[in-house]
MARVO-897283 format. One line per 3 residues: number of its first residue (from 0); for each residue x, y, z of C-alpha. Coordinates in steps of 0.001 Angstrom, whole numbers, m for minus. Example, Ala and Ser with C-alpha at 12.3 -4.5 7.8 and 13.67 -1.06 7.14 Angstrom:
# MARVO-897283
0) 12300/m4500/7800 ~ 13670/m1060/7140
//
This chain:
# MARVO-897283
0) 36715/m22381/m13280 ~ 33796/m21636/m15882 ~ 31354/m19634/m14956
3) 27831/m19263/m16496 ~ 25508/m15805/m16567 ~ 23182/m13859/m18467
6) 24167/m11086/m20134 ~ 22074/m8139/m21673 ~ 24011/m7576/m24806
9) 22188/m4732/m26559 ~ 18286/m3821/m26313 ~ 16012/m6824/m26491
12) 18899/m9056/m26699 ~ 19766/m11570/m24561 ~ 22662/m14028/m24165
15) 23742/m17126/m22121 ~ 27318/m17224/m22113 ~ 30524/m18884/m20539
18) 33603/m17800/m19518 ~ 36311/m18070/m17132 ~ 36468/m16718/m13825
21) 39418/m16550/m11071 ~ 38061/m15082/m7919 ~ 40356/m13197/m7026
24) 41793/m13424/m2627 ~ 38490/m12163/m1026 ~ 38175/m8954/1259
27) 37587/m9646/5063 ~ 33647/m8918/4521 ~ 33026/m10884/1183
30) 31808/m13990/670 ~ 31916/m16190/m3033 ~ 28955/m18078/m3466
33) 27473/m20733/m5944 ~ 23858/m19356/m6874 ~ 21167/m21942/m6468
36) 18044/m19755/m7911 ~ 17618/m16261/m9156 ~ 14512/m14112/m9830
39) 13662/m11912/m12819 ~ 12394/m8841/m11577 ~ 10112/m7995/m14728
42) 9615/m4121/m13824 ~ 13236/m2966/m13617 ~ 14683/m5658/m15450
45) 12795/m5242/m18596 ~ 13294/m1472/m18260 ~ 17315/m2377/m18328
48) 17109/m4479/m21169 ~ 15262/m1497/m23497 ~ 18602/290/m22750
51) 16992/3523/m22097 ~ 17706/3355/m18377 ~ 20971/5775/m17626
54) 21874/4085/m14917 ~ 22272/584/m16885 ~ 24490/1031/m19568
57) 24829/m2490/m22200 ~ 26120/m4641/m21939 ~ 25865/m5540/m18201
60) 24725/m8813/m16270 ~ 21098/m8164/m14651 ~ 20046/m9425/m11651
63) 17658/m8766/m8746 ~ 17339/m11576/m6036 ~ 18954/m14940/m5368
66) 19645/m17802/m2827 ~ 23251/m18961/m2820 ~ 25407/m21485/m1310
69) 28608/m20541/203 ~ 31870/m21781/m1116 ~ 34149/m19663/869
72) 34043/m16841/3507 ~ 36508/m14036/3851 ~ 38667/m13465/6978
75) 36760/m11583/8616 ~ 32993/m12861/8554 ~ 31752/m14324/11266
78) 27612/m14838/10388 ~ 28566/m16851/7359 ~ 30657/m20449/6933
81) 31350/m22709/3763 ~ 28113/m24520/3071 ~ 25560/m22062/4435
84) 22623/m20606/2391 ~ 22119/m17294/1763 ~ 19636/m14987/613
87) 21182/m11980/m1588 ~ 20417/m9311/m4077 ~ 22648/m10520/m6493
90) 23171/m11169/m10398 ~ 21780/m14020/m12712 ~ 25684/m15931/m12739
93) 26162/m18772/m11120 ~ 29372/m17682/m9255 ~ 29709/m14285/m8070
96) 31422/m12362/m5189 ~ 29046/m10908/m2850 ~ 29661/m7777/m6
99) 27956/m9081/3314 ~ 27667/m5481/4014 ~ 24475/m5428/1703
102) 21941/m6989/2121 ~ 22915/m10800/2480 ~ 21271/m13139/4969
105) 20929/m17223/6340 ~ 17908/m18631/4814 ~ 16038/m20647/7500
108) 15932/m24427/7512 ~ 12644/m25901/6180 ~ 11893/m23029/3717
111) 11742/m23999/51 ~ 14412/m22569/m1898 ~ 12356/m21609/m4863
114) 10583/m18766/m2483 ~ 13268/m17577/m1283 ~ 13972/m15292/m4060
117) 10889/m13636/m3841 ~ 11505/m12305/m157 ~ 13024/m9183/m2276
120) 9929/m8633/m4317 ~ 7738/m9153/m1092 ~ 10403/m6395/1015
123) 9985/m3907/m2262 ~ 5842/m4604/m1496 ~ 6463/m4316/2037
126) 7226/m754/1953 ~ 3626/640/781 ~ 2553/m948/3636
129) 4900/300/5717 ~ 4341/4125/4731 ~ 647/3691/5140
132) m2165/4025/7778 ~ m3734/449/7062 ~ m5705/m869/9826
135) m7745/m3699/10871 ~ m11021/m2821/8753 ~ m9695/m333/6556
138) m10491/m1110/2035 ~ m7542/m844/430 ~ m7212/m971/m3143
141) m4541/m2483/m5179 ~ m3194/m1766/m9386 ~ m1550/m4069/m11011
144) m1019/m7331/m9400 ~ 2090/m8662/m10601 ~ 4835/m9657/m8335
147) 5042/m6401/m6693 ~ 1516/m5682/m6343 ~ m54/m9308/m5390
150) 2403/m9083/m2181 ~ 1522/m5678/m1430 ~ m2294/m7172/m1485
153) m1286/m9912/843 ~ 597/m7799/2956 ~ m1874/m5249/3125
156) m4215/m7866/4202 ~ m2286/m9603/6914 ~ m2520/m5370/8328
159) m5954/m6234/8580 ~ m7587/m4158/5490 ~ m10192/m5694/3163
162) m7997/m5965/m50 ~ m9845/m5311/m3666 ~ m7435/m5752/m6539
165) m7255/m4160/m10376 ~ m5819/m5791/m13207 ~ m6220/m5778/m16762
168) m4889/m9649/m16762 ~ m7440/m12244/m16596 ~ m4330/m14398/m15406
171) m3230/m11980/m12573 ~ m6938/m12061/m11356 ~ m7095/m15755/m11007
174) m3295/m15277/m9186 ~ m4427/m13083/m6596 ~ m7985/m14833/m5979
177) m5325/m17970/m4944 ~ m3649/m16057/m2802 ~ m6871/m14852/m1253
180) m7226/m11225/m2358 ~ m10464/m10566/m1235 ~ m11940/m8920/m4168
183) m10510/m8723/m8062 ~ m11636/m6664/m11151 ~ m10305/m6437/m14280
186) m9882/m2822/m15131 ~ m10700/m2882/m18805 ~ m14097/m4473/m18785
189) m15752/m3385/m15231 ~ m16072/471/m13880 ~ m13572/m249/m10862
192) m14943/3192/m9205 ~ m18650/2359/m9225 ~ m17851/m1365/m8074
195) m16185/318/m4800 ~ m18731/2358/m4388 ~ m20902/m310/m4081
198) m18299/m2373/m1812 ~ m17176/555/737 ~ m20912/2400/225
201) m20133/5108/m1285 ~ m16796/5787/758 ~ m14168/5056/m1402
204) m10683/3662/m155 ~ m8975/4530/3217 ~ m5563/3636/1205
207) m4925/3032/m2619 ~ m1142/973/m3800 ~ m423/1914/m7475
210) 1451/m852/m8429 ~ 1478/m368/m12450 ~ 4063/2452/m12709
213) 2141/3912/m15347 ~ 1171/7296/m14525 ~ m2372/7237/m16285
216) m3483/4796/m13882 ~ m2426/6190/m10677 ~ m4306/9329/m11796
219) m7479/7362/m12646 ~ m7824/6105/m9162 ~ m8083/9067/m8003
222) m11688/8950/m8208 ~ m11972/6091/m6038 ~ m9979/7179/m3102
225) m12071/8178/237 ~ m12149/11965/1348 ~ m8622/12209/3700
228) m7171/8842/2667 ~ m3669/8112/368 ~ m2570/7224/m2503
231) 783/5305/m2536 ~ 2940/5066/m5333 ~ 5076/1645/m5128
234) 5826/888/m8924 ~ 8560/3279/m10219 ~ 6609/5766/m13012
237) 7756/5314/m15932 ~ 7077/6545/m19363 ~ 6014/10467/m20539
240) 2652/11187/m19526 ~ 1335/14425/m20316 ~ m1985/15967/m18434
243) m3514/18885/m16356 ~ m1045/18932/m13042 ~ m3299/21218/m11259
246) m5976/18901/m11433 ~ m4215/16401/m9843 ~ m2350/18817/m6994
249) m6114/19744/m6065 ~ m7098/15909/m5126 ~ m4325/16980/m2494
252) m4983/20215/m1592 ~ m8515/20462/m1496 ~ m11419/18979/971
255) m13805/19224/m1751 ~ m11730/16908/m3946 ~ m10348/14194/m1318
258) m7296/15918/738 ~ m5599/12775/m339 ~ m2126/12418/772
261) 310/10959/m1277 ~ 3182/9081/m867 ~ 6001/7270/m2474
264) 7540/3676/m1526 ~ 10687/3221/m3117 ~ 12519/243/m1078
267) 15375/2382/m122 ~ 13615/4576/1922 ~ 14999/2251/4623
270) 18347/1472/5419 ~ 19930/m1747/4770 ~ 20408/m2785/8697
273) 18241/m2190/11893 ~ 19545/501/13895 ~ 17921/2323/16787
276) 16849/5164/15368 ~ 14779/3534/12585 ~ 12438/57/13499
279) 11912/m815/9740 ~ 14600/m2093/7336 ~ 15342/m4165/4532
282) 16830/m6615/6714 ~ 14123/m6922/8849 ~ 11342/m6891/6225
285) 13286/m9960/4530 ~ 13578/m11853/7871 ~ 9866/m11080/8679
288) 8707/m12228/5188 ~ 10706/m15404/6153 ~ 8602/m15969/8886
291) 5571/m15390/6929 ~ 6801/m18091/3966 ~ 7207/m20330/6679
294) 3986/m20182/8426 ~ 2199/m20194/5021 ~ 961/m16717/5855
297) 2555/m15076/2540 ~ 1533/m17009/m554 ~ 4859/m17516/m3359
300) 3298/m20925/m5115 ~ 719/m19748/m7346 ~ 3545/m16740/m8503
303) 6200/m19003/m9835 ~ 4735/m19416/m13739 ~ 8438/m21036/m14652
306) 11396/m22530/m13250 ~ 13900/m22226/m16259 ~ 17477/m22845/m16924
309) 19738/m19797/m17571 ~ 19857/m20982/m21666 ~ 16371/m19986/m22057
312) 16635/m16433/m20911 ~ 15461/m14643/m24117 ~ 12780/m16749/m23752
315) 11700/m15832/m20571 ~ 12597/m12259/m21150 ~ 10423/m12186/m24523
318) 7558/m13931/m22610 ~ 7875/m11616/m19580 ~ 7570/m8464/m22234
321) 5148/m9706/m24436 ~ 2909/m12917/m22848 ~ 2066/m11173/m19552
324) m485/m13411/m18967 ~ 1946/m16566/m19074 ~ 4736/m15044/m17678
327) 5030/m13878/m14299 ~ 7450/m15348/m12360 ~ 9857/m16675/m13534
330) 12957/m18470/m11961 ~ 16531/m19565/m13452 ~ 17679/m23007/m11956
333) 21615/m23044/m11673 ~ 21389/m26729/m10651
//
């Protein structure tokens, strides 16, 4: 059998290439699969292909989030069955192994396969939510609205909250106006605190979702945040950034200067599978974001900027680091 999958071959270079593959007898919880669509995650899978990430050694075979058909089932799954389709976090080949003890789960009938993927993007989003206080007419703000971040604002919203997003794309503004973010400014030509001054009077934000993962801009919004609210970190800092840490730790500690709590919202904060002791997990953050695809409630449309074919994956890669504005998100097609 020849298999097909992208391979990060040194930094900034990417390859498409074939080989041959032999699954080997599968283990009683593993199921081999045929992937139908995978996602780029542009955050972390940029930050693996600059080959500064210890924990991603090159060359290696990225991957984030796909939906799969199954070929064949080991002996002892029962959920899955030749010929079912399957939501996974899995890698950008078109045949590949997967552990059902992850996270691994039967796509609904009627959803369109292309969103699918992005039920891993929306879980990552889901967990600023979760970790926060939003309520029905709370302002929440929202940096950088990229995958990541323009779920967060959705999600935030269907919480109830009045949703004001900051970008620096003109592109990602016009994104998250079609998926109904309430309010958008771009953070390099308007004064984002005075414009939510003007929006919450003066208040600030009950909740603020740094999205960016640059450190600069979590500590600029700051300023905006309402006495007693919180600041949320959901995009993995990344990057030296050198300032005056006490002057941050006293937007914390003192009334004077906010008493804002902070947070982090790394997904795996949550286990993979429900269990009684914990209500949230990833499993049941994916299956609720199905819900939400299929009701239309969650927006995934207006994020899909390409559907590719695995050959073109410096391309996308090169447009995702460089063309921002074009590239957002961007699919391979293994048909």
């Amino acid at each position: 059998m020849k298999n097909k999958k992208v391979m990060f071959v040194s930094p900034l270079l990417v390859e498409t290439v074939e080989e041959s593959f032999n699954p080997t007898t599968l283990n009683e919880n593993e199921i081999f699969v045929q992937l139908i669509y995978s996602l780029i995650s542009p955050g972390t899978e940029l930050a693996m292909l600059t080959g500064k990430e210890e924990w991603a050694k090159l060359p290696l075979c990225p991957g984030y989030a796909s939906v799969s058909k199954v070929i064949e089932a080991g002996s002892g799954v029962k959920d899955f069955k030749a010929g079912d389709i399957v939501f996974h976090y899995g890698q950008h080949s078109k045949y590949q192994v997967v552990n059902t003890a992850d996270v691994c789960i039967q796509v609904p009938e009627q959803l369109d396969l292309k969103w699918v993927p992005f039920t891993r993007m929306a879980t990552v989003a889901f967990t600023s939510v979760r970790v926060s206080e939003i309520e029905i007419g709370d302002y929440v703000s929202v940096t950088g609205l990229g995958l990541v971040g323009n779920l967060a604002a959705q999600l935030a919203r269907l919480q109830g909250a009045t949703v004001i997003g900051v970008d620096l794309s003109k592109e990602r503004i016009r994104t998250a106006e079609a998926c109904s973010v309430d309010y958008t400014f771009n953070g390099g030509e308007e004064d984002v605190k005075e414009q939510i001054a003007i929006l919450t009077n003066g208040v600030g934000v009950s909740t603020h979702i740094e999205a960016t993962g640059v450190s600069a801009v979590g500590v600029e919004s700051l300023k905006w945040i309402a006495k007693l609210g919180e600041i949320i970190f959901l995009g993995s800092p990344r990057g030296e950034y050198n300032t005056d840490v006490t002057d941050i730790l006293n937007y914390c500690h003192l009334y004077g200067r906010g008493c804002i709590t902070f947070k982090g919202a790394h997904e795996w904060r949550y286990p993979v599978e429900p269990n009684e002791f914990v209500k949230h997990s990833l499993v049941r953050n994916s299956k609720i974001v199905f819900e939400l695809m299929k009701q239309k409630r969650l927006q995934i449309e207006p994020l899909i900027s390409h559907v590719i074919k695995p050959e073109q994956a410096q391309e996308a890669y090169e447009g995702l680091r460089t063309n921002k504005d074009q590239y957002n998100g961007v699919l391979f097609d293994w048909s």
